[in-house]
C-alpha positions, -999 to 999 in steps of 0.1 A, spaced: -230 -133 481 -197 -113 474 -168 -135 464 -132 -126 456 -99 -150 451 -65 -139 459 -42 -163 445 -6 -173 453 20 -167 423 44 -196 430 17 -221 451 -7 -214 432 -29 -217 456 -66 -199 457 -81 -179 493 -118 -176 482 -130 -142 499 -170 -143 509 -191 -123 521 -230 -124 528 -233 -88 517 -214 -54 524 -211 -46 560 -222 -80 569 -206 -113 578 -173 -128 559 -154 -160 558 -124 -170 537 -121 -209 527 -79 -211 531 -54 -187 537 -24 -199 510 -28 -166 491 -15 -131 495 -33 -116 524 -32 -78 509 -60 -85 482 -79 -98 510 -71 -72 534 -81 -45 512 -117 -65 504 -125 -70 541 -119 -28 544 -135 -22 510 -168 -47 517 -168 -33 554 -174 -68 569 -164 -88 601 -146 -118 593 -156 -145 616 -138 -179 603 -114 -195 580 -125 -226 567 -94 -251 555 -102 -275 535 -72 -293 544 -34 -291 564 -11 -287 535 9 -257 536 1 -237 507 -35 -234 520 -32 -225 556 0 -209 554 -19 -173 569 -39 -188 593 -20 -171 621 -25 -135 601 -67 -134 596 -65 -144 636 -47 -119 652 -56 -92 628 -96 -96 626 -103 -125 657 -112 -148 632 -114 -187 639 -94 -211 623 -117 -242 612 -113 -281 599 -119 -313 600 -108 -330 636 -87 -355 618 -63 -328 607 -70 -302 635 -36 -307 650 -17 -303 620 -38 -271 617 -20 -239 629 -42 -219 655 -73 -241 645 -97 -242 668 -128 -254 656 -137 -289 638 -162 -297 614 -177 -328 608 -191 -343 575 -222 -322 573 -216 -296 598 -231 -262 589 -211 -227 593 -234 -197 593 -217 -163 582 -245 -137 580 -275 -150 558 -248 -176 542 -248 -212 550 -219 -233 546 -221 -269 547 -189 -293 555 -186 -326 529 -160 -346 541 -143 -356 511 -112 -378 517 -85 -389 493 -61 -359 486 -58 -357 525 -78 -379 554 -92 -348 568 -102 -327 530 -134 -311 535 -155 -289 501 -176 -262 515 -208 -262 498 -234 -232 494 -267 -250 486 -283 -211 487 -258 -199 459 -253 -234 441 -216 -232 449 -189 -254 466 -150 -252 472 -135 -284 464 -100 -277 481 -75 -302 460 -101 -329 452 -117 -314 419 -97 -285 401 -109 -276 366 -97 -305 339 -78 -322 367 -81 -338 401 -62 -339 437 -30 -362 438 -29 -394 465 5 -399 476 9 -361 491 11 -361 530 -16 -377 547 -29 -388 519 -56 -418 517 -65 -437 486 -69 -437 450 -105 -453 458 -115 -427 483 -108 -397 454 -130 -416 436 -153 -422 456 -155 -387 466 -156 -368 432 -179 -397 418 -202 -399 450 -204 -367 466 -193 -339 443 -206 -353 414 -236 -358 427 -244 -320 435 -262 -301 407 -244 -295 376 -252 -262 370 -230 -254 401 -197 -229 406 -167 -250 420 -147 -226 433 -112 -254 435 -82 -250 456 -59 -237 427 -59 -220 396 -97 -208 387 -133 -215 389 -159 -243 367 -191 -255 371 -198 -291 382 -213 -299 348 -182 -289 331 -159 -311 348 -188 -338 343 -187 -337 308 -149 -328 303 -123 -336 335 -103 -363 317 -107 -386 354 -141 -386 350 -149 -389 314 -130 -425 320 -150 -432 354 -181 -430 336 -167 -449 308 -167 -425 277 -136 -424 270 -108 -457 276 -83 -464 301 -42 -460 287 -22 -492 285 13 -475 282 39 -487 308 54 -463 331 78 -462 360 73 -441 394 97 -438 417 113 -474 400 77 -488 405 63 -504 375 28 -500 364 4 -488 337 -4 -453 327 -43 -453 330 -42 -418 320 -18 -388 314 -37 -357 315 -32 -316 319 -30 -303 353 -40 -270 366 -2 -257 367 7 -263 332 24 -295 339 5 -332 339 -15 -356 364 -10 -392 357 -33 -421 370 -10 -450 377 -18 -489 382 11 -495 399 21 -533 393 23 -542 430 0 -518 448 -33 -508 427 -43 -469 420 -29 -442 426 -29 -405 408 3 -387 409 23 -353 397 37 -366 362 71 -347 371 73 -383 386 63 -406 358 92 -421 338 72 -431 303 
């Protein structure tokens, strides 16, 4: 497998580039980033690009959808819960659904939380998988962006499903750059207090003028901070910390 990243300065947002080999079969997993890097790998590699994979409907990862499809034919793929918020999607994938570009096989995991429809892309042939904005390196996806779901279903999704893939693993993430499944085991802040190494924060907070406890404040993959909030009237949630009053 070939594999680039062309990532957005301002977003930044990852398109993950790959290829079953040079003058094969191509696929990108999002479309947020600047399409020249990609342009120039699709000439340089000599492949067809058949499909764009989105892990999800927020803006800063389809935003070139409508580029890759008229300039190579390529379809636009999702989830069906978020299909329609999809520009020029046209295919859905299910919760274990398999994409075959060339010799490479892509499996769907549908892994809600960040969005009802987020879907990882994993490459059981190349231990790899593309966790979109529910697992970034030292830091997970927020859940109270649009069409978001619950605290419990990011949980349930890192804990259940991602963290259950081997750990020797690549995650390519949705932002910023690559780790390994047995990195963020051992280190992602979230999970360190899921598996109860390290203990939750009592410190009171405010978000938005709701009251709660700061479970955690921890690095996030754009230099600023992620907070996990118990909020006093509504459970769980994890949110930018721009929006924490401490």
């Amino acid at each position: 497998m070939r594999v680039i990243r062309s990532m957005h300065p301002g977003w930044l947002s990852n398109t993950w580039l790959l290829a079953d080999r040079p003058g094969g079969k191509a696929c990108l997993i999002d479309s947020g980033g600047p399409t020249s890097a990609i342009d120039q790998a699709i000439a340089d590699w000599q492949v067809e690009l058949q499909f764009v994979l989105c892990t999800h409907h927020h803006y800063d990862h389809i935003a070139n959808n409508r580029h890759f499809v008229e300039r190579y034919g390529a379809q636009v793929a999702a989830h069906p819960s978020e299909r329609d918020r999809i520009e020029a999607c046209s295919l859905s994938l299910e919760d274990g659904a398999e994409v075959a570009v060339g010799e490479l096989r892509l499996r769907a995991m549908h892994i809600p939380g960040h969005t009802l429809g987020q879907l990882a892309f994993a490459l059981d042939s190349e231990a790899a998988v593309f966790t979109g904005d529910t697992l970034f390196r030292g830091s997970v996806g927020g859940t109270r962006g649009p069409g978001h779901t619950t605290y419990q279903d990011l949980h349930h999704s890192i804990m259940s499903r991602l963290m259950q893939l081997p750990h020797d693993w690549t995650v390519y993430p949705g932002h910023e750059g690559e780790t390994s499944i047995g990195a963020e085991w051992d280190q992602n802040p979230f999970i360190r207090i899921w598996r109860g190494l390290d203990p939750e924060g009592t410190e009171r907070c405010t978000v938005s003028g709701q009251p709660g406890q700061l479970v955690l404040w921890a690095d996030d993959y754009d230099g600023g901070h992620k907070a996990w909030v118990r909020f006093d009237a509504s459970g769980d949630d994890v949110v930018p910390g721009s929006r924490v009053e401490r």
